[in-house]
PyMOL Python script that loads the backbone (N, CA, C, O; Angstrom):
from pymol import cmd

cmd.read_pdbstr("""\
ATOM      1  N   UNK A   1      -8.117  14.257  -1.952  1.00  0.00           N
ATOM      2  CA  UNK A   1      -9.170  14.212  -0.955  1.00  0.00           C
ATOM      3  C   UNK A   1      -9.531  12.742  -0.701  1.00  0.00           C
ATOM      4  O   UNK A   1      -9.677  11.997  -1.670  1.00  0.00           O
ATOM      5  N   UNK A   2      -9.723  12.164   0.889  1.00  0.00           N
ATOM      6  CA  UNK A   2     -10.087  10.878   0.801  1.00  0.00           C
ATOM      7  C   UNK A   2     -11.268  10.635   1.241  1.00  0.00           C
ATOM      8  O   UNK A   2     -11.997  11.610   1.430  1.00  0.00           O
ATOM      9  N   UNK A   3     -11.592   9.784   1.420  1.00  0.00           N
ATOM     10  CA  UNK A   3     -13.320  10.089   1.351  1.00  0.00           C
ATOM     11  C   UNK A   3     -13.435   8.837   2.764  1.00  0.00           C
ATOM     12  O   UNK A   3     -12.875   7.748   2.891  1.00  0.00           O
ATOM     13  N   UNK A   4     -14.389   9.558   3.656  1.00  0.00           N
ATOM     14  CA  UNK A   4     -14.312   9.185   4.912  1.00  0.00           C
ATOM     15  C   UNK A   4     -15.347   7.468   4.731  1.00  0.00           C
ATOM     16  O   UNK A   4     -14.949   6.522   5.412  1.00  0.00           O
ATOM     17  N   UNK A   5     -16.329   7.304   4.001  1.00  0.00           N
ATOM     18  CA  UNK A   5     -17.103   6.749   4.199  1.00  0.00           C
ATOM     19  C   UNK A   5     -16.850   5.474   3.190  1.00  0.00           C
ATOM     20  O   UNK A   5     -16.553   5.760   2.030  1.00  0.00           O
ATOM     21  N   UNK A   6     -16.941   4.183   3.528  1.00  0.00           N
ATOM     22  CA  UNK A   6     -16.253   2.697   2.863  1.00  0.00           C
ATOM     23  C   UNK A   6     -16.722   2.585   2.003  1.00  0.00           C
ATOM     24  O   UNK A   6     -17.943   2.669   2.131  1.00  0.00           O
ATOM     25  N   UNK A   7     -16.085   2.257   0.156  1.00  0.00           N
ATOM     26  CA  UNK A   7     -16.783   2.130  -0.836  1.00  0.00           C
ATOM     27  C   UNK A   7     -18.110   0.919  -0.866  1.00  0.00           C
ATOM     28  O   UNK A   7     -18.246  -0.107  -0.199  1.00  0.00           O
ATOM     29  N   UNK A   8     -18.757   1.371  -1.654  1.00  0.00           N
ATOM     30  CA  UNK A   8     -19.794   0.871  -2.290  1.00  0.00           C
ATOM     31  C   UNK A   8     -18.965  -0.378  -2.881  1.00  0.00           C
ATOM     32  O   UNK A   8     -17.820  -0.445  -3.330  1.00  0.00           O
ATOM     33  N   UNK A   9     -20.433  -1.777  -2.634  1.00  0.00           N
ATOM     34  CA  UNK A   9     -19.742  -2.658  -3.092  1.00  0.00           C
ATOM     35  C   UNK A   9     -19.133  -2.790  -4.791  1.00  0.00           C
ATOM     36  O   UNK A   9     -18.434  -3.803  -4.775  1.00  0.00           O
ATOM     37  N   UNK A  10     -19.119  -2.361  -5.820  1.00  0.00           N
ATOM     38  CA  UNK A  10     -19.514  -2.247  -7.370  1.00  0.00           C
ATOM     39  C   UNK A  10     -17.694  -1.712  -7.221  1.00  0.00           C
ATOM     40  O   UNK A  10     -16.709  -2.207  -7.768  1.00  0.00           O
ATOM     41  N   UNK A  11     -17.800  -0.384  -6.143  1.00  0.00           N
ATOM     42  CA  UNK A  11     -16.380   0.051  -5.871  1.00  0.00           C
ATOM     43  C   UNK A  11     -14.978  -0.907  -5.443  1.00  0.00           C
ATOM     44  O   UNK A  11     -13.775  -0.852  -5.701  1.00  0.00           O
ATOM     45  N   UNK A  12     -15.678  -1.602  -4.819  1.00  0.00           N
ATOM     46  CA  UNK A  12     -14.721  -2.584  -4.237  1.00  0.00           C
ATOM     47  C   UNK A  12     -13.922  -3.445  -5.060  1.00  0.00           C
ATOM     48  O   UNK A  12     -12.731  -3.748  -4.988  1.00  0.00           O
ATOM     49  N   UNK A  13     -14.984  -3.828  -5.993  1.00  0.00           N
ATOM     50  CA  UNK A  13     -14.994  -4.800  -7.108  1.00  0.00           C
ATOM     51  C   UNK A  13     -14.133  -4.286  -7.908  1.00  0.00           C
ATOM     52  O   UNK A  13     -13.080  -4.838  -8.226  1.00  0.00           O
ATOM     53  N   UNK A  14     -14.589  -2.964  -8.375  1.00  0.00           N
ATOM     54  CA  UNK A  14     -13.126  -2.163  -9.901  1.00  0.00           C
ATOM     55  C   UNK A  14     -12.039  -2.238  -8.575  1.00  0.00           C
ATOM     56  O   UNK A  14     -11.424  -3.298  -8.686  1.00  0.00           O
ATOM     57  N   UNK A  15     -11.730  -1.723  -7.745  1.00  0.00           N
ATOM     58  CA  UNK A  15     -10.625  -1.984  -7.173  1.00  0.00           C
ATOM     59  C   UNK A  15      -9.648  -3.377  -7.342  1.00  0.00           C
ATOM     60  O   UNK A  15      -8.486  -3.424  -7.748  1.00  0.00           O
ATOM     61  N   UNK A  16     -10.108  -3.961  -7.104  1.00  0.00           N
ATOM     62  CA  UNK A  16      -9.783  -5.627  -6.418  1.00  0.00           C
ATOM     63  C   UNK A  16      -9.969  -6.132  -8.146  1.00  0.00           C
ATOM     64  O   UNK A  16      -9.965  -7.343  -8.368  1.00  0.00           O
ATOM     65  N   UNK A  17     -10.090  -5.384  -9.046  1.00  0.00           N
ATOM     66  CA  UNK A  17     -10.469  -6.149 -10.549  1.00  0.00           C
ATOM     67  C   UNK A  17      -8.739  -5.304 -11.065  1.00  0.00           C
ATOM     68  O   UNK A  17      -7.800  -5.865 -11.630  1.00  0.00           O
ATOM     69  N   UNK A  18      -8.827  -3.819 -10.611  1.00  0.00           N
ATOM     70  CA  UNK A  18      -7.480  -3.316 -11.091  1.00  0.00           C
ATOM     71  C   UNK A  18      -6.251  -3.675 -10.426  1.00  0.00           C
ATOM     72  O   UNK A  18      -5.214  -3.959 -11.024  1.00  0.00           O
ATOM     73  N   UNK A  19      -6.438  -3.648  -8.794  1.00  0.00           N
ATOM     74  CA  UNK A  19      -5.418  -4.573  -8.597  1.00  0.00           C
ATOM     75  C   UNK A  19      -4.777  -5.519  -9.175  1.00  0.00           C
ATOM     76  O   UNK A  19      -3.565  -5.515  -9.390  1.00  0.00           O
ATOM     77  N   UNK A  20      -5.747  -6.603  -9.533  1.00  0.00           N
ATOM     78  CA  UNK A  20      -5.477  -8.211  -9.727  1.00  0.00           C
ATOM     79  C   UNK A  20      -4.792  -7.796 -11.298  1.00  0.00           C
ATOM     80  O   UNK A  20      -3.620  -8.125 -11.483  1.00  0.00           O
ATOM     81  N   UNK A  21      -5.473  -7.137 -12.315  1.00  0.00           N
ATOM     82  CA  UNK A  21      -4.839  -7.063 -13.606  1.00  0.00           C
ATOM     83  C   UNK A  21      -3.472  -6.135 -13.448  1.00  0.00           C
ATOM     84  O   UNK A  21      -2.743  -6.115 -14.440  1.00  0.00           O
ATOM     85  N   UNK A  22      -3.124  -5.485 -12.473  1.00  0.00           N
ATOM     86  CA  UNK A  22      -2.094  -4.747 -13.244  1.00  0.00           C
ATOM     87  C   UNK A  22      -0.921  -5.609 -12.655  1.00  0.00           C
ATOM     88  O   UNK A  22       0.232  -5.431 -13.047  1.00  0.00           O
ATOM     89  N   UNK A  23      -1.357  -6.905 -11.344  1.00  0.00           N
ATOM     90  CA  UNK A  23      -0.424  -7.524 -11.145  1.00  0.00           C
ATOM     91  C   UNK A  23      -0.314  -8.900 -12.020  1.00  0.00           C
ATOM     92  O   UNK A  23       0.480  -9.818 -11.813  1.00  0.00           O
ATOM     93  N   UNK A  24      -1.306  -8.820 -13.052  1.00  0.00           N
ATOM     94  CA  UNK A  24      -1.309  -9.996 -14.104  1.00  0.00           C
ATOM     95  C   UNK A  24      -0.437  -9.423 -15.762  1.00  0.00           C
ATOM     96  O   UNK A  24       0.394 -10.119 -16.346  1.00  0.00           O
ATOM     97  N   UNK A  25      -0.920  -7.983 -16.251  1.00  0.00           N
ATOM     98  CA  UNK A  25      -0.714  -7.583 -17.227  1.00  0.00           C
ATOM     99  C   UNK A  25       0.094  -6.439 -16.797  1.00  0.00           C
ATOM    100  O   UNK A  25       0.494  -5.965 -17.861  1.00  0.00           O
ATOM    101  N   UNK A  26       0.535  -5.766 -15.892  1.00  0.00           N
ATOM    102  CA  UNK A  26       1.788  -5.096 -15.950  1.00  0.00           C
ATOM    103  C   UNK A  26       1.067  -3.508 -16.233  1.00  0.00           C
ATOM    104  O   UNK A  26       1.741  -2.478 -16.194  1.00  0.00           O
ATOM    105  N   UNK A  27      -0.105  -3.525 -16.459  1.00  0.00           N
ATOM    106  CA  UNK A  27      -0.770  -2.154 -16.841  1.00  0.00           C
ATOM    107  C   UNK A  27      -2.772  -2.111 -16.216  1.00  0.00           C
ATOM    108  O   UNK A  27      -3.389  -3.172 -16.120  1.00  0.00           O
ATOM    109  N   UNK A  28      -3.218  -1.209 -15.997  1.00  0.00           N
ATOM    110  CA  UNK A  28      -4.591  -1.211 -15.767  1.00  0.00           C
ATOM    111  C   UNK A  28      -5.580  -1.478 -17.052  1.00  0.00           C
ATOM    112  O   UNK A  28      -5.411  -1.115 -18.216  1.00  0.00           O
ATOM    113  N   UNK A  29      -6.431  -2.066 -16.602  1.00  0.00           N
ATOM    114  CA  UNK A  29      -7.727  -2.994 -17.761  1.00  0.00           C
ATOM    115  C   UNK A  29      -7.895  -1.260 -17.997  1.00  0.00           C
ATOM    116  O   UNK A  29      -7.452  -0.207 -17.538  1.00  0.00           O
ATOM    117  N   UNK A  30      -9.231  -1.955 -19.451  1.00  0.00           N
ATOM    118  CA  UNK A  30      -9.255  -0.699 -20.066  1.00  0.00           C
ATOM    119  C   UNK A  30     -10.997  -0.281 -19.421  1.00  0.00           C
ATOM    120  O   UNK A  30     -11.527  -1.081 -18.651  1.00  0.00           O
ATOM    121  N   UNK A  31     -11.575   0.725 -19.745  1.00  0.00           N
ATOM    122  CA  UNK A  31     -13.471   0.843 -19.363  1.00  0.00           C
ATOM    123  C   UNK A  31     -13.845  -0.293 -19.638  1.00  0.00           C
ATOM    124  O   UNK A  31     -14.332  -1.036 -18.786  1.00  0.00           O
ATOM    125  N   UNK A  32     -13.686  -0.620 -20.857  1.00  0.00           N
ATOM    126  CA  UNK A  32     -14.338  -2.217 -21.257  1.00  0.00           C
ATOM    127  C   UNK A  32     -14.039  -3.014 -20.403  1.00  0.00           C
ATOM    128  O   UNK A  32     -14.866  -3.376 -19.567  1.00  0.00           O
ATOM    129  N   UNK A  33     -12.775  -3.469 -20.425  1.00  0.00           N
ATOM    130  CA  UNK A  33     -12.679  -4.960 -19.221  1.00  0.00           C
ATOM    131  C   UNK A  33     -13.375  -4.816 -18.227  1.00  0.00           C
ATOM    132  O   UNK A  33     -14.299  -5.579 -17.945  1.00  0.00           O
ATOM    133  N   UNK A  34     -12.881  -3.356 -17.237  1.00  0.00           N
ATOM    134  CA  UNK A  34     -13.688  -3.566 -16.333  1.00  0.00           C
ATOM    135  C   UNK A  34     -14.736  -3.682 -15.987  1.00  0.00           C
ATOM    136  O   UNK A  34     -14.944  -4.358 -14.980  1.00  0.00           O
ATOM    137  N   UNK A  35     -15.981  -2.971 -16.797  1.00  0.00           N
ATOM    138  CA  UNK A  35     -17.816  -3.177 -17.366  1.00  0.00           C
ATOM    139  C   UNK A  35     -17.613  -4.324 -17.377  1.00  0.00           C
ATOM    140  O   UNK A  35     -17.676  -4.893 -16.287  1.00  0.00           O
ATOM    141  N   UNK A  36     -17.332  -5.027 -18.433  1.00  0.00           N
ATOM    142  CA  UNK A  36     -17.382  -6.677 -18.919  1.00  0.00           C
ATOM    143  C   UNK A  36     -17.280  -7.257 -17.004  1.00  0.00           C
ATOM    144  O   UNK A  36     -18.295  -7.692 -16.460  1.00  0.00           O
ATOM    145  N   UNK A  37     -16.209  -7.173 -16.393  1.00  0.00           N
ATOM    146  CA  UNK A  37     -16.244  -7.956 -15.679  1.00  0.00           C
ATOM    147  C   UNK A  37     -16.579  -7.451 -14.092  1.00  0.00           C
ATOM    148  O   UNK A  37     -16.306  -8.143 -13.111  1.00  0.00           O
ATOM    149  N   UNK A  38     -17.051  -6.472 -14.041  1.00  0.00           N
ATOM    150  CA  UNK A  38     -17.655  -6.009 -12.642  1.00  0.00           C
ATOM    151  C   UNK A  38     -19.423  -6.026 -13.178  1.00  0.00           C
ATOM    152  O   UNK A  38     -20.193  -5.898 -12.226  1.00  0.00           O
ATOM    153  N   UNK A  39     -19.891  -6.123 -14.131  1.00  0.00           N
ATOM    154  CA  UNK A  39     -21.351  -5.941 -14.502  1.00  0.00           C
ATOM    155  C   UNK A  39     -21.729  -4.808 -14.942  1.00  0.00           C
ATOM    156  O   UNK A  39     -22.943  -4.760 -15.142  1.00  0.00           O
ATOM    157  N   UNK A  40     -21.223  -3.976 -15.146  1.00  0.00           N
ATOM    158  CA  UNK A  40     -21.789  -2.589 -16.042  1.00  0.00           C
ATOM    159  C   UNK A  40     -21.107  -2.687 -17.554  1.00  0.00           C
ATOM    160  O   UNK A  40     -19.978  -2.971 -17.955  1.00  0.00           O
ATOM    161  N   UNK A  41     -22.723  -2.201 -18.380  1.00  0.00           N
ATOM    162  CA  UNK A  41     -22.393  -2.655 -19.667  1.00  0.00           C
ATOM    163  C   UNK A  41     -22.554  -0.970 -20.444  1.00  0.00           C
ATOM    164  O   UNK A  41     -22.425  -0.786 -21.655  1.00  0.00           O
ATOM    165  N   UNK A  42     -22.819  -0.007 -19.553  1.00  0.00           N
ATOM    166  CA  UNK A  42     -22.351   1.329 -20.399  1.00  0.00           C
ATOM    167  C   UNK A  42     -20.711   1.788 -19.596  1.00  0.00           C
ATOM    168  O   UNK A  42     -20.346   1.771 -18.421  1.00  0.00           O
ATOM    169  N   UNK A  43     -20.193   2.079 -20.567  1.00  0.00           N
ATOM    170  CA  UNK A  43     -19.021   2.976 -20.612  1.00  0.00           C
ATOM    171  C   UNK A  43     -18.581   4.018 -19.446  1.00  0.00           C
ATOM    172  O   UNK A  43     -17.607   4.149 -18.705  1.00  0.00           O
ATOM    173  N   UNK A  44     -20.036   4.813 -19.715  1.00  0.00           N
ATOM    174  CA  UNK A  44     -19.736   5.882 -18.954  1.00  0.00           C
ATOM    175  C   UNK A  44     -19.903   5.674 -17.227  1.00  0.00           C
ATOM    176  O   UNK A  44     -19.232   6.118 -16.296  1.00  0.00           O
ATOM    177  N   UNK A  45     -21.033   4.850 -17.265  1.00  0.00           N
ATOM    178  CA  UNK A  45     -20.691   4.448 -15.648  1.00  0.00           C
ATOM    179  C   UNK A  45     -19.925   3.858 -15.373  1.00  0.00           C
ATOM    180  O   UNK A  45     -20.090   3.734 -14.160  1.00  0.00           O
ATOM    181  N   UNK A  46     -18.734   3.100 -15.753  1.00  0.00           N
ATOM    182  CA  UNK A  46     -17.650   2.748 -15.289  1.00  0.00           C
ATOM    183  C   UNK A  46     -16.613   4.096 -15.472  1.00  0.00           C
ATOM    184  O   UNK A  46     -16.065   4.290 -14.387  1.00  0.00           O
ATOM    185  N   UNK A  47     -16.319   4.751 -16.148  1.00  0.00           N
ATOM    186  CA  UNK A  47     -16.051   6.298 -16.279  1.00  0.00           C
ATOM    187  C   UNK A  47     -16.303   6.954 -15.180  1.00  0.00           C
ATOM    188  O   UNK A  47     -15.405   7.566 -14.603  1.00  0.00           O
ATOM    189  N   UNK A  48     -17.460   6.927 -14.763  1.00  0.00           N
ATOM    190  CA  UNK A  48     -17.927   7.596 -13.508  1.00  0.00           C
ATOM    191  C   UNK A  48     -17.567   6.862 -11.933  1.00  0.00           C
ATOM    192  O   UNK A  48     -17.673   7.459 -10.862  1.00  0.00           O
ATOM    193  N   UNK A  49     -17.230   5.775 -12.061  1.00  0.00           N
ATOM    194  CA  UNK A  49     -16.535   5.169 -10.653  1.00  0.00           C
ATOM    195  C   UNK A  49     -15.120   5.124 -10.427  1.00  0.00           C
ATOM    196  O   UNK A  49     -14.498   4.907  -9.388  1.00  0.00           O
ATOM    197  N   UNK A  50     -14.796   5.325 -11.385  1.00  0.00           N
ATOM    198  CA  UNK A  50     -13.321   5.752 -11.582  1.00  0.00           C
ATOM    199  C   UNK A  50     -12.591   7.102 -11.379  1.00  0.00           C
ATOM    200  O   UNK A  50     -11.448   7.312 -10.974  1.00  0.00           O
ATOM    201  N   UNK A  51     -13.582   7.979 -11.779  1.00  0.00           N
ATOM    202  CA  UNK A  51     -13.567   9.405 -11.816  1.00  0.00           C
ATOM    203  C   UNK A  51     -13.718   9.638  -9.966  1.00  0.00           C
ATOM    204  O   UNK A  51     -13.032  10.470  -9.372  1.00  0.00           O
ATOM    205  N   UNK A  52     -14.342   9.085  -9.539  1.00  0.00           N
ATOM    206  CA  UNK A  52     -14.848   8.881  -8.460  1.00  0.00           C
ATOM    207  C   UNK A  52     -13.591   8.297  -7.296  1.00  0.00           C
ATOM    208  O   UNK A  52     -13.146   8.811  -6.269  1.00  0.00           O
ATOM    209  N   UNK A  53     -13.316   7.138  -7.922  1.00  0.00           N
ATOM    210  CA  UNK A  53     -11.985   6.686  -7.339  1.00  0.00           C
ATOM    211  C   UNK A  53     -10.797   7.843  -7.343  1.00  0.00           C
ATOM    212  O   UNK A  53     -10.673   8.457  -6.283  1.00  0.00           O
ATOM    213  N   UNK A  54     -10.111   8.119  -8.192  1.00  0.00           N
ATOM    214  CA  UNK A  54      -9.732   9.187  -8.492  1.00  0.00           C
ATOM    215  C   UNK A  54      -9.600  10.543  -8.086  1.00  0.00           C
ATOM    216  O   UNK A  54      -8.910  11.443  -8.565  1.00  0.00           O
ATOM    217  N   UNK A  55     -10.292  10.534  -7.230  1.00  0.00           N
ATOM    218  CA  UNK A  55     -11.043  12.101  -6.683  1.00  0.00           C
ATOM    219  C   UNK A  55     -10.694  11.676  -5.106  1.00  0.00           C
ATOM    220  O   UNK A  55      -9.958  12.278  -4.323  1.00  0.00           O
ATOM    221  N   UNK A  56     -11.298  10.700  -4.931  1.00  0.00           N
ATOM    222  CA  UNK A  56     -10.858  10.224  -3.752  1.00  0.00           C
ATOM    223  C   UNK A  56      -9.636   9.646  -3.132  1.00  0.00           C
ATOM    224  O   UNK A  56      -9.540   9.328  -1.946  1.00  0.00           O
ATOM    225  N   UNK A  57      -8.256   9.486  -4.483  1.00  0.00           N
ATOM    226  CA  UNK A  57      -7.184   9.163  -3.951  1.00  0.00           C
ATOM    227  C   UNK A  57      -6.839   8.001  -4.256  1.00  0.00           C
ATOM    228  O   UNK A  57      -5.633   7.815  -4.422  1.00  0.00           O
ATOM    229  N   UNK A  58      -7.564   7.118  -4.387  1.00  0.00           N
ATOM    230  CA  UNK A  58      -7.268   5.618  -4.558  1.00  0.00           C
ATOM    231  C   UNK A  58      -7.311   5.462  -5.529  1.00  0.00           C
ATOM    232  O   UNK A  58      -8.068   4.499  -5.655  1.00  0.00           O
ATOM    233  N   UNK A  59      -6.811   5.936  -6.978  1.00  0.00           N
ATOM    234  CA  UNK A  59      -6.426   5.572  -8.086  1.00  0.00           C
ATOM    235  C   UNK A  59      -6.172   6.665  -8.692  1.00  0.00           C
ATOM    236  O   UNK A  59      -6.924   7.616  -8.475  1.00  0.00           O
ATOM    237  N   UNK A  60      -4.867   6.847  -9.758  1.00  0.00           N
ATOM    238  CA  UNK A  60      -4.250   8.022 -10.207  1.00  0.00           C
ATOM    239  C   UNK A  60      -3.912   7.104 -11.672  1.00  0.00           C
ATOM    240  O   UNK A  60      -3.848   5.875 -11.642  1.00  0.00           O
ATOM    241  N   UNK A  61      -3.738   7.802 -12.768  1.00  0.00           N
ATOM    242  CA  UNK A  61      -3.795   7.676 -14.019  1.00  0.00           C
ATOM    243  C   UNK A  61      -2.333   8.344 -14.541  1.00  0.00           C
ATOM    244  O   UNK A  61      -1.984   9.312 -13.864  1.00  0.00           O
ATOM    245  N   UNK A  62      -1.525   8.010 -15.527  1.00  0.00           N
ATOM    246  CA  UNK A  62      -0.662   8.696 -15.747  1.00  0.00           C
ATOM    247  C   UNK A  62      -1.131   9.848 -17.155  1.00  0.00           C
ATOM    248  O   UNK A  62      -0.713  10.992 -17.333  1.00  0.00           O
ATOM    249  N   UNK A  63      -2.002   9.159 -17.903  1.00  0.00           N
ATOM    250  CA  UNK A  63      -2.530  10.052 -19.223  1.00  0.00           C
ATOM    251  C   UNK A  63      -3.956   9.983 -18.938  1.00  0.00           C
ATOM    252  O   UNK A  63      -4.509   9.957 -17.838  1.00  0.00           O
ATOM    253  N   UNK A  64      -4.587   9.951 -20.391  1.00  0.00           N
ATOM    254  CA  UNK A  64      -5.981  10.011 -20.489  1.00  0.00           C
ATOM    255  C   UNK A  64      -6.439   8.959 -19.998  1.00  0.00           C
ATOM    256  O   UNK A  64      -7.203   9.011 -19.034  1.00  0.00           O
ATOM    257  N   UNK A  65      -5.963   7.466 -20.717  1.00  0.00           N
ATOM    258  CA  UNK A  65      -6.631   6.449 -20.939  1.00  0.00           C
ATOM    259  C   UNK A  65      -6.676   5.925 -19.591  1.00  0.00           C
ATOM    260  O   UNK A  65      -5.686   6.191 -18.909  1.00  0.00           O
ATOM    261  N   UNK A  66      -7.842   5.054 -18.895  1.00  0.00           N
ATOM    262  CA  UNK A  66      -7.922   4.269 -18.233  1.00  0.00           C
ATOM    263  C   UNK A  66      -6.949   3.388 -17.501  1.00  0.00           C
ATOM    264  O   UNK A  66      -6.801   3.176 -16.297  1.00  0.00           O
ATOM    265  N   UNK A  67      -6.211   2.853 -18.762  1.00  0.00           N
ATOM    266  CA  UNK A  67      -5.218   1.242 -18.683  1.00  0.00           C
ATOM    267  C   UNK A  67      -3.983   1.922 -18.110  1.00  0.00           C
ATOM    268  O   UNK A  67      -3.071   1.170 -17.767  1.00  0.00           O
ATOM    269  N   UNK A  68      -3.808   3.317 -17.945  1.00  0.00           N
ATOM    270  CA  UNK A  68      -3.098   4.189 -17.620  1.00  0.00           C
ATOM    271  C   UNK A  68      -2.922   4.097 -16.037  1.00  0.00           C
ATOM    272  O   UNK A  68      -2.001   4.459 -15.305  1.00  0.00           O
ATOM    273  N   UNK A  69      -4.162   3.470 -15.774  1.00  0.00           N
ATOM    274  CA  UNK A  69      -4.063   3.812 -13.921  1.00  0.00           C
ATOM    275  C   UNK A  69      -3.555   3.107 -13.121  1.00  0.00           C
ATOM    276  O   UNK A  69      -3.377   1.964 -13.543  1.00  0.00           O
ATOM    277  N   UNK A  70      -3.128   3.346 -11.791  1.00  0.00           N
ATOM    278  CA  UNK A  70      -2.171   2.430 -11.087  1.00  0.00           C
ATOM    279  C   UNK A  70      -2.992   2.987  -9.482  1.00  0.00           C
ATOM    280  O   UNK A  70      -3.797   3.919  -9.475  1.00  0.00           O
ATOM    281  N   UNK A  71      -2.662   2.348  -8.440  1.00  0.00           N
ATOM    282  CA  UNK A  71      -3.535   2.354  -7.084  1.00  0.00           C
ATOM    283  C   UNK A  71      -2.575   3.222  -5.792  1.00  0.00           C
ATOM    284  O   UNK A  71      -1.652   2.861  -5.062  1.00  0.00           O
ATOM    285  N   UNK A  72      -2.927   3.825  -5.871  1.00  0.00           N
ATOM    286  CA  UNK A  72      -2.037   5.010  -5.201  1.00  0.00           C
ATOM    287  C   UNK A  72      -2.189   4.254  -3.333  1.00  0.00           C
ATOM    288  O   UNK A  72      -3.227   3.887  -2.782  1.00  0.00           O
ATOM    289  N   UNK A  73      -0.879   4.240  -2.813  1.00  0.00           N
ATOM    290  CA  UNK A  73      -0.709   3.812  -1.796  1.00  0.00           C
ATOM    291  C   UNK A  73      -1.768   4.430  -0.773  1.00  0.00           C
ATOM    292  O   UNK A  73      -2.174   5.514  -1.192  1.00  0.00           O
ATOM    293  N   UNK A  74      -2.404   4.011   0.597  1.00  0.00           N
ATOM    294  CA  UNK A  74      -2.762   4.265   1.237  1.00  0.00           C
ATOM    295  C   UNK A  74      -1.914   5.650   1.957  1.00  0.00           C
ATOM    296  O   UNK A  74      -0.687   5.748   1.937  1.00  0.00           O
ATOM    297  N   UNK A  75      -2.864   6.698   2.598  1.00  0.00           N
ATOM    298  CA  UNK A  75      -2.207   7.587   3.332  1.00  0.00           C
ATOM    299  C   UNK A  75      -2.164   7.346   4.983  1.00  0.00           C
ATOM    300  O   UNK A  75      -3.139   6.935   5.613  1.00  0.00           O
ATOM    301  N   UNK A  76      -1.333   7.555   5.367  1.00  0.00           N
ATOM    302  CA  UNK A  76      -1.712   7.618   7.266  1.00  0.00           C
ATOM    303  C   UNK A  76      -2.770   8.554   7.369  1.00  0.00           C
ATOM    304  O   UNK A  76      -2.867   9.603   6.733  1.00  0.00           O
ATOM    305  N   UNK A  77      -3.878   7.919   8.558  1.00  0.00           N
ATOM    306  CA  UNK A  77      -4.665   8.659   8.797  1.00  0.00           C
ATOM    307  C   UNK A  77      -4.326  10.408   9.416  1.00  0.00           C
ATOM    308  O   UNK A  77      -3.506  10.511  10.328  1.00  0.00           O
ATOM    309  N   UNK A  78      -4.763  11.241   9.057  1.00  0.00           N
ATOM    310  CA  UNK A  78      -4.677  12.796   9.831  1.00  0.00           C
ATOM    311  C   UNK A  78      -4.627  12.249  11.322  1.00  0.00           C
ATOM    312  O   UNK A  78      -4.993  11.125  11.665  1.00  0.00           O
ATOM    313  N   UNK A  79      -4.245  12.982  11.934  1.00  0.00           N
ATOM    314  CA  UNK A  79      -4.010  13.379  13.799  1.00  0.00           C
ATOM    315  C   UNK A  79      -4.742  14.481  13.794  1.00  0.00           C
ATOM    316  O   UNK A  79      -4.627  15.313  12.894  1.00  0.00           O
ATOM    317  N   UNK A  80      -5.585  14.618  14.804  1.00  0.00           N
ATOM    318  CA  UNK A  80      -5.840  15.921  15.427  1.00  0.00           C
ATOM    319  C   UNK A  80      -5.010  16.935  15.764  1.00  0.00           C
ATOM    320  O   UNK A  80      -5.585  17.921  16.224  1.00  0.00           O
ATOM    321  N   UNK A  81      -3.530  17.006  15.650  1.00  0.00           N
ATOM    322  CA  UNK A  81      -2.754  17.375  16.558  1.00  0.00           C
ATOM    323  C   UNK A  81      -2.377  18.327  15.128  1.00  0.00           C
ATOM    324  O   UNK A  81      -2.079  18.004  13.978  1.00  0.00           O
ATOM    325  N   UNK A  82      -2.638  20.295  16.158  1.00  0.00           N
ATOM    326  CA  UNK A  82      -2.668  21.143  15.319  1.00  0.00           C
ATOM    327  C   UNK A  82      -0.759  21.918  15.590  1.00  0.00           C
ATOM    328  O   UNK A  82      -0.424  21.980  16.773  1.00  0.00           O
ATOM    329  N   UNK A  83      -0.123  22.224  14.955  1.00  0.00           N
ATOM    330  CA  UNK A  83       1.091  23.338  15.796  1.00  0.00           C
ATOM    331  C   UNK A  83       0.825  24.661  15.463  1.00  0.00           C
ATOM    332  O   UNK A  83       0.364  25.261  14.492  1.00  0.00           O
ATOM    333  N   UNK A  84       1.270  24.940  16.608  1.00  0.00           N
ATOM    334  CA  UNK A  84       1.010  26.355  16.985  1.00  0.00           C
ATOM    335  C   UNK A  84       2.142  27.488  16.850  1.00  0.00           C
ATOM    336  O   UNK A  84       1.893  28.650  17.172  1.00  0.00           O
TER     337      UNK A  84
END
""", "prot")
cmd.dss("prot")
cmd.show_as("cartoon", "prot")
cmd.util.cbc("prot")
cmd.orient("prot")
């Protein structure tokens, strides 16, 4: 599901923070890095923007862990155009 409406800035930030590391370290930061370096210092709300990301398409995980995740390509937008 993609989500019609432009992330929140905090969103932007784990984006553009997982980008940059998995093209530095070859894998996605873990909850910690990213808290540490977007400004959230509980766990679970970085848990929760991710979960969030996730839901919405723009980031997919291969296991449990976090460092697991990678940025799932953009989709072409839908067409109106139904067949009949």
């Amino acid at each position: 599901m993609r989500r019609e409406r432009p992330l929140s800035v905090r969103q932007e930030a784990i984006m553009r923070l997982i980008r940059s590391w998995i093209i530095e370290h070859g894998e996605g930061p873990t909850i910690r890095q990213i808290g540490a370096r977007v400004g959230l210092s509980s766990t679970s709300s970085v848990a929760y923007q991710l979960a969030q990301l996730e839901e919405w398409g723009l980031i997919s995980r291969a296991g449990r862990d976090w460092s697991s995740c990678c940025l799932e390509p953009p989709r072409p937008p839908r067409r109106g155009l139904r067949s009949r």
